[in-house]
Backbone as a chain_set.jsonl record, in Angstrom:
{"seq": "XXXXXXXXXXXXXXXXXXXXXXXXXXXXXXXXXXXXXXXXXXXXXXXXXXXXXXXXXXXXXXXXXXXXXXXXXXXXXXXXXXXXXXXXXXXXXXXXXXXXXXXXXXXXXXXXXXXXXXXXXXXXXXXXXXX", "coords": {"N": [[105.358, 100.279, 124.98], [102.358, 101.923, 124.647], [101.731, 104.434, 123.591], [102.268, 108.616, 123.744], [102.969, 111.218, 125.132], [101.904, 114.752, 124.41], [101.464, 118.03, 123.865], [97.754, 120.025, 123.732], [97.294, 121.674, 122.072], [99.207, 121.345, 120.238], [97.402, 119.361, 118.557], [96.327, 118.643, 115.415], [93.444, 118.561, 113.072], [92.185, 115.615, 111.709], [94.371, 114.16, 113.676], [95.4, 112.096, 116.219], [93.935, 111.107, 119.542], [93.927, 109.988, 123.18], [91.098, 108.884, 124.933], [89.815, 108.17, 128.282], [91.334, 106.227, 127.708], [90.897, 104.949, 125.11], [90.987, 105.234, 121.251], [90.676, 107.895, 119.875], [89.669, 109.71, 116.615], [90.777, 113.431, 115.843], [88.125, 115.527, 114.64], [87.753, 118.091, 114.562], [88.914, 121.018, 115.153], [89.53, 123.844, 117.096], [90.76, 127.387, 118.711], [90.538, 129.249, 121.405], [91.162, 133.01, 122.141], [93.508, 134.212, 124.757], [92.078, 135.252, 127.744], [91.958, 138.228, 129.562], [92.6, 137.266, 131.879], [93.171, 135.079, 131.365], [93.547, 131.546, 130.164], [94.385, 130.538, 126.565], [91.892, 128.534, 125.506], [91.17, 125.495, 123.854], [89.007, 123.576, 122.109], [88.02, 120.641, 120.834], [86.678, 118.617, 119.084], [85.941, 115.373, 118.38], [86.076, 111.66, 116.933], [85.376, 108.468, 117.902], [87.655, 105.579, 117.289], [87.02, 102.933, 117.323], [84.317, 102.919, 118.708], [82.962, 104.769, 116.878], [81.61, 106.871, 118.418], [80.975, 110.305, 119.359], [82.792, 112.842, 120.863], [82.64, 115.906, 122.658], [85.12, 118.481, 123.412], [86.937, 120.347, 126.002], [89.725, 122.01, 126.668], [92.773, 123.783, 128.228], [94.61, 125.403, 126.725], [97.622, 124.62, 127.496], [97.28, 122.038, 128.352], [98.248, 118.501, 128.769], [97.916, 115.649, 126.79], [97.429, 112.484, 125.686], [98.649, 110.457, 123.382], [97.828, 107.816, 121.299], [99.808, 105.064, 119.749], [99.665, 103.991, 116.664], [99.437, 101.045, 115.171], [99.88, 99.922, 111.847], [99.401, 97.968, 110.118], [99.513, 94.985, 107.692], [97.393, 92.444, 106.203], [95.931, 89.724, 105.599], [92.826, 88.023, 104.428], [91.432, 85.202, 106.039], [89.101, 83.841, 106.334], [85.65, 84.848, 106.658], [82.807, 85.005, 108.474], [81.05, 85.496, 111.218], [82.54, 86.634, 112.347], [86.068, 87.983, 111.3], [88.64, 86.024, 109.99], [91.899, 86.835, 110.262], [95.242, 87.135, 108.973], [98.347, 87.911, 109.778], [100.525, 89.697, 107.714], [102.932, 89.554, 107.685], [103.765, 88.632, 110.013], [102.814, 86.048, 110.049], [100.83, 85.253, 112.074], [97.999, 84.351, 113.093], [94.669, 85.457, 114.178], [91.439, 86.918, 115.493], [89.264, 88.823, 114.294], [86.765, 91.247, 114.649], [83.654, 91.953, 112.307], [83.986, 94.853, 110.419], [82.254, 97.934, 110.613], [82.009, 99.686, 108.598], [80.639, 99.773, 105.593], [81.352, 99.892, 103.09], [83.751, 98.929, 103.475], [82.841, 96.323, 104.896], [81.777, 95.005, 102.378], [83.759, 94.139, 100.293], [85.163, 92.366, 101.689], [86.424, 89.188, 101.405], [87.351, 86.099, 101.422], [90.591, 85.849, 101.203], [91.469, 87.847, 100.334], [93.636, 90.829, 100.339], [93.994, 93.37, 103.427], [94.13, 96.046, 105.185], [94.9, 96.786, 108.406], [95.174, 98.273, 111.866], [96.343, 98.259, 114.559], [95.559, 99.158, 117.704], [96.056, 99.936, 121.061], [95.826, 97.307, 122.285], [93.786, 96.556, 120.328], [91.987, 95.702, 117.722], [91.24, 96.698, 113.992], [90.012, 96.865, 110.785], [90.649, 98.885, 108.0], [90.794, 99.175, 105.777], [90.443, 97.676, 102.566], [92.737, 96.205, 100.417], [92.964, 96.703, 97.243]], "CA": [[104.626, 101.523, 125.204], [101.941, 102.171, 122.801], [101.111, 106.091, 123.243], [103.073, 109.534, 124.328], [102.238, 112.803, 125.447], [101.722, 116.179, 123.89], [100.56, 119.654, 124.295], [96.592, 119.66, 123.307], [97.441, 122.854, 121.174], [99.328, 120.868, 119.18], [96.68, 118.463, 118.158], [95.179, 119.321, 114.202], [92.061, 117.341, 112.35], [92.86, 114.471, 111.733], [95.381, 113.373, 114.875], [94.505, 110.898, 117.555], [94.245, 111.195, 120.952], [93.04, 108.826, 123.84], [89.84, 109.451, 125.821], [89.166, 107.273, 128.684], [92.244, 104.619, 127.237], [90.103, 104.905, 123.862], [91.501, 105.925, 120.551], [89.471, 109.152, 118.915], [90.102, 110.906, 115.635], [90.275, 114.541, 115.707], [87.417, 115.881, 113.595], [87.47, 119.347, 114.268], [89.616, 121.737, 116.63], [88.965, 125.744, 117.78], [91.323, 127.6, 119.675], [90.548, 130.856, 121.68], [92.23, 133.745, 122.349], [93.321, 134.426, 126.125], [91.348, 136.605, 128.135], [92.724, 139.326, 130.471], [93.242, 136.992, 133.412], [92.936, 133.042, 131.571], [94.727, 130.88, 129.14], [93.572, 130.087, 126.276], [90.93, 127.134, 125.474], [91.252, 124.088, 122.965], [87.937, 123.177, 121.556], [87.885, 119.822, 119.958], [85.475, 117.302, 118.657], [86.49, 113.923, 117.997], [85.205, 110.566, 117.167], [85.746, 107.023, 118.346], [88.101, 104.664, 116.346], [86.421, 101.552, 117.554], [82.715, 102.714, 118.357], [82.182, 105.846, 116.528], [81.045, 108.0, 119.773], [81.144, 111.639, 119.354], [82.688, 113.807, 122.161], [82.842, 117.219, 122.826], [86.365, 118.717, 124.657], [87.329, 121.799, 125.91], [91.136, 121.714, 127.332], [93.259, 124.61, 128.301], [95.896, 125.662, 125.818], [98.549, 123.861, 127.651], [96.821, 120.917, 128.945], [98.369, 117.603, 128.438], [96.809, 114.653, 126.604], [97.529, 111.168, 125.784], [98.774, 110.039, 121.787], [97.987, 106.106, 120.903], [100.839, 105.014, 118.758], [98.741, 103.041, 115.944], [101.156, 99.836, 114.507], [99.017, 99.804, 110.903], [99.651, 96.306, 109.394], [98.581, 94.467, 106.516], [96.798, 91.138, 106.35], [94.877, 88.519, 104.763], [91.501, 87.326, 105.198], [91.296, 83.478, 105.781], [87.435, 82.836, 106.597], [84.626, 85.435, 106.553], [82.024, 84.744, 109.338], [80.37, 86.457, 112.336], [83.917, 87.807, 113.154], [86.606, 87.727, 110.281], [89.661, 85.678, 110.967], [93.153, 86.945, 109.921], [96.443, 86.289, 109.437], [99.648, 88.962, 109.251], [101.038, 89.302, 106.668], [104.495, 90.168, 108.238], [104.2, 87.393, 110.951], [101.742, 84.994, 109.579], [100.025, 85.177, 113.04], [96.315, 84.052, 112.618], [93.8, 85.921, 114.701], [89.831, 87.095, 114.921], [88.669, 90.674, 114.343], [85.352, 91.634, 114.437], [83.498, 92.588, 111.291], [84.276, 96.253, 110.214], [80.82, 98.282, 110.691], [81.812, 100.521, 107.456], [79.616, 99.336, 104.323], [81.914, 99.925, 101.874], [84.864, 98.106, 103.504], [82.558, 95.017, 104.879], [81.367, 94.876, 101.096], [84.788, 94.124, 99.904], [86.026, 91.54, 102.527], [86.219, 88.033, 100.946], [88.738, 85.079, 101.813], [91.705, 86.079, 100.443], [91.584, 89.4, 99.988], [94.535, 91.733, 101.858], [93.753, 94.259, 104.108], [95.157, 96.936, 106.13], [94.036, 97.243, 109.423], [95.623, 99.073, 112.661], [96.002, 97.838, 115.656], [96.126, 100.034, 118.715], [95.714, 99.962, 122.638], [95.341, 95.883, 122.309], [92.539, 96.216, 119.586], [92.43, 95.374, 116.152], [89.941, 96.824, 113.553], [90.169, 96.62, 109.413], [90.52, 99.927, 107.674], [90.989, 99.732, 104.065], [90.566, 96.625, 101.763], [93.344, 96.79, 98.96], [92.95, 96.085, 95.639]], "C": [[103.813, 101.851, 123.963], [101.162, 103.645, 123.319], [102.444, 106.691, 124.145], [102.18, 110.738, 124.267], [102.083, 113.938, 124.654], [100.766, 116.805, 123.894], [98.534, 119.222, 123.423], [96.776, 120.864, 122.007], [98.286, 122.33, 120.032], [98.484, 119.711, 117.972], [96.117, 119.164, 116.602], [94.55, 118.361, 113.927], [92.784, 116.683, 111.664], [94.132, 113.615, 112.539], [93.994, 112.743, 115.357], [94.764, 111.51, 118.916], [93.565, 110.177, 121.253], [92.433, 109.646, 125.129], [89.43, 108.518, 126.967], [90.04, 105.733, 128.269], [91.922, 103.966, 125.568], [90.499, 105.882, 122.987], [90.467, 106.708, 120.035], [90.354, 109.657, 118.43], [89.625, 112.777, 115.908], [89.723, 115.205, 114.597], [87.825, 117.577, 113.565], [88.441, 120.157, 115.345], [89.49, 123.176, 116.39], [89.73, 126.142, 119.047], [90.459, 128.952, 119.902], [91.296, 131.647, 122.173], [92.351, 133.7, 123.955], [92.781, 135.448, 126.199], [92.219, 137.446, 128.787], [93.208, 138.588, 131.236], [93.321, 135.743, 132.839], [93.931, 133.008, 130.578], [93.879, 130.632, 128.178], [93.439, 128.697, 125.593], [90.916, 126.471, 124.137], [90.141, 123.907, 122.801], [88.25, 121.971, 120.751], [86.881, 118.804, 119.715], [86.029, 116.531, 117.939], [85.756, 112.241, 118.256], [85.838, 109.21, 117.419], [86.185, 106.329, 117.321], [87.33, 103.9, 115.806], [84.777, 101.834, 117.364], [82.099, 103.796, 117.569], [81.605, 106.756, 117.479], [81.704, 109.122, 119.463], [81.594, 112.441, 120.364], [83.061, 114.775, 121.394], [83.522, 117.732, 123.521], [86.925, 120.235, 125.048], [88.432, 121.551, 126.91], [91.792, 123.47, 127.163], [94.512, 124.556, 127.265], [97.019, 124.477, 125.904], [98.848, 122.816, 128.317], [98.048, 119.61, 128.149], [97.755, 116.248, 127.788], [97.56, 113.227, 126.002], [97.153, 110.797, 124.142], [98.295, 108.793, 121.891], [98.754, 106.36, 119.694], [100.467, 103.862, 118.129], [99.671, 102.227, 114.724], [99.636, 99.758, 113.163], [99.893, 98.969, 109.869], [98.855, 96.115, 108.071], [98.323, 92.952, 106.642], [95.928, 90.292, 105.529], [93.812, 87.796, 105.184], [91.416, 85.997, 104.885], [89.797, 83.278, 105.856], [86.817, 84.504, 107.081], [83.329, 84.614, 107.585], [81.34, 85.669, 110.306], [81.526, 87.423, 112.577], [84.77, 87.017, 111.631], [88.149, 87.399, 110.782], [90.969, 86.065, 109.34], [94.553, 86.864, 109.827], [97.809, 87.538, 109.273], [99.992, 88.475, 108.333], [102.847, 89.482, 106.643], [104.764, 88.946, 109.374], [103.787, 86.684, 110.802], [100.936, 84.778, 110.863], [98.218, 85.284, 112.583], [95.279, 84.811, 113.886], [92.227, 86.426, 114.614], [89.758, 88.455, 115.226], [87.386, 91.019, 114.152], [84.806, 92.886, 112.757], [83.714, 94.052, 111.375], [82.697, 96.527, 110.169], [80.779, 99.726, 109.331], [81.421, 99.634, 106.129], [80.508, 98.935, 103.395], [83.524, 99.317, 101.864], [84.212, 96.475, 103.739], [82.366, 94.194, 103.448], [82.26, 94.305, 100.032], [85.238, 93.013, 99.926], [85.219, 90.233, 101.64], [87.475, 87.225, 101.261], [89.485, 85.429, 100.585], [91.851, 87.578, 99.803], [92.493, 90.219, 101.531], [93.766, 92.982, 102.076], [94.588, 94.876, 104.572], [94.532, 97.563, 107.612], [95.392, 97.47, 110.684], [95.436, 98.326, 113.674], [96.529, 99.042, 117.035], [95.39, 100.131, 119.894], [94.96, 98.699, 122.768], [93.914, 95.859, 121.282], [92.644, 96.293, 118.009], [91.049, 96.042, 115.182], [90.965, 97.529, 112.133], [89.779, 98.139, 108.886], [90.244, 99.865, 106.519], [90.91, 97.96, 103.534], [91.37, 97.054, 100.634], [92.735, 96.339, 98.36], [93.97, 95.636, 94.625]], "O": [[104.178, 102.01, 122.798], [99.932, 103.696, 123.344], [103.26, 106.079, 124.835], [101.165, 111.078, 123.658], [102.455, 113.395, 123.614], [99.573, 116.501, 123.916], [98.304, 118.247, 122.708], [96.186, 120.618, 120.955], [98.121, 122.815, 118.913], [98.9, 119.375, 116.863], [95.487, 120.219, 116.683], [94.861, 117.257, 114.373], [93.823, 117.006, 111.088], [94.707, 112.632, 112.07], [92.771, 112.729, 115.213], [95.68, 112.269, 119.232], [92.86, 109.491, 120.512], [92.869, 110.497, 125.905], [88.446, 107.878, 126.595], [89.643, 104.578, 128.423], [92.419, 102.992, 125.002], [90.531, 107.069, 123.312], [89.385, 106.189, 119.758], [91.414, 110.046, 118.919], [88.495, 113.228, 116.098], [90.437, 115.519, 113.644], [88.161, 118.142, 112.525], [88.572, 119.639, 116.454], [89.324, 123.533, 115.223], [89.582, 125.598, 120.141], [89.869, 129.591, 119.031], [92.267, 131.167, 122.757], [91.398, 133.197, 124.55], [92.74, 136.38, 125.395], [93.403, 137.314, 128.476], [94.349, 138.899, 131.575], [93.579, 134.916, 133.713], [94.77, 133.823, 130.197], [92.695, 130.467, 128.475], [94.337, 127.94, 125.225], [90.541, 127.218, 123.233], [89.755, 124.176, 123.938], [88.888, 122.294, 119.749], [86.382, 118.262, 120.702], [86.605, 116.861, 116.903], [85.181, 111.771, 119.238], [86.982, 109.042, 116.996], [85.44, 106.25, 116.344], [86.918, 103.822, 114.648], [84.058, 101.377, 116.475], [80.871, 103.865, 117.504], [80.931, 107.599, 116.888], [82.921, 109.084, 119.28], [80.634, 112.916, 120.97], [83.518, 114.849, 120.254], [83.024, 117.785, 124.646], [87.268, 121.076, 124.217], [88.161, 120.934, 127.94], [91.435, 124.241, 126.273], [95.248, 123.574, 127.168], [97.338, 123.683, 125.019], [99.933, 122.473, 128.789], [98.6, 119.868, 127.079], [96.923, 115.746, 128.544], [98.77, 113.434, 126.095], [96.029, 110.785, 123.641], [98.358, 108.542, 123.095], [98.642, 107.276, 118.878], [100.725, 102.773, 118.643], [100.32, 102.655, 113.769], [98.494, 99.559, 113.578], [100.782, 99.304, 109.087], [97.947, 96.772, 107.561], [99.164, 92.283, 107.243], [95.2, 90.827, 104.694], [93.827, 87.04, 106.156], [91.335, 85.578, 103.73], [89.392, 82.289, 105.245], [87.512, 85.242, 107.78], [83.027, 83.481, 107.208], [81.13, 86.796, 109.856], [81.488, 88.611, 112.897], [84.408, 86.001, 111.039], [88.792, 88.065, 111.593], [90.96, 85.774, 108.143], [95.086, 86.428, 110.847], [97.921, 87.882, 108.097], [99.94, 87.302, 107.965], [103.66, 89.509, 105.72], [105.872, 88.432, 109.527], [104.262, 85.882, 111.606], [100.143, 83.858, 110.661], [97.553, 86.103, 111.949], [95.518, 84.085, 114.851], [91.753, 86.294, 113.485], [90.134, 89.052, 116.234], [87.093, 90.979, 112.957], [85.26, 93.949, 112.333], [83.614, 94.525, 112.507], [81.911, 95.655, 109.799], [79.844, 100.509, 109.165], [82.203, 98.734, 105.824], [80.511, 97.804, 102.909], [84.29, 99.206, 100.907], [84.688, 95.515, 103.133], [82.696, 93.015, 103.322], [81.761, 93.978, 98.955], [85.672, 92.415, 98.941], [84.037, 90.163, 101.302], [88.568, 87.787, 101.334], [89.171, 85.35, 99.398], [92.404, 88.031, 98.801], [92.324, 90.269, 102.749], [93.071, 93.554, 101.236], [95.768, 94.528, 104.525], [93.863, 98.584, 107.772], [96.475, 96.92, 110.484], [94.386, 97.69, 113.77], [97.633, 99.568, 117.177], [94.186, 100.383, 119.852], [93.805, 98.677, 123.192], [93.018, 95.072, 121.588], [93.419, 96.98, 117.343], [89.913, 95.888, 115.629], [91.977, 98.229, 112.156], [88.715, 98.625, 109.27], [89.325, 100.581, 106.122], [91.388, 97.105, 104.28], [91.022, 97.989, 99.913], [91.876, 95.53, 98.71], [93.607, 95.23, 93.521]]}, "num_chains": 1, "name": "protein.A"}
């Protein structure tokens, strides 16, 4: 099982949720008060793990929503190419991940250099280059 449930009112900036089976960070969240007769409304804006896409959400107080439970590994880069192939560093499992589209992590990546990248809802993508 890689996600669980909880209230949307519990969500603060910086959680995850899943949109569509797709992990998004929460950038921003806005509650409102109830009215006379409603509940009140969740405001959040959150962006895409994987592609960066921006939504815009408005959920009732005590809506339900959908966690991804993100396994964040560490690894080693064997070969640098179109796609960057890696290996655990906990299982020695060798696999391919597609270049990272942040500057200042692609900028980094060189064979043999560890990483720390996340994997979650079958997808893999490189967060941090140690040092």
């Amino acid at each position: 099982m890689s996600k669980k449930i909880t209230e949307v009112s519990k969500l603060k900036t910086g959680s995850y949720l899943l949109i569509d089976d797709e992990p998004y960070k929460v950038v921003s969240t806005a509650t409102s008060k109830s009215g006379k007769h409603g509940h009140a409304k969740v405001r959040l804006v959150a962006m895409g793990v994987f592609d960066e896409s921006k939504k815009d959400l408005v959920f009732p107080g005590d809506a339900k929503v959908e966690v991804p439970l993100i396994d964040k590994r560490n690894g080693q880069v064997i070969s640098v190419s179109d796609n960057i192939m890696l290996m655990d560093l906990e299982t020695y499992e060798t696999f391919e991940i597609p270049k990272p589209k942040e500057e200042d992590v692609l900028s980094k990546l060189a064979e043999g250099a560890e990483v720390e990248y996340w994997s979650v809802m079958n997808k893999k993508k490189i967060m941090r280059v140690k040092s």
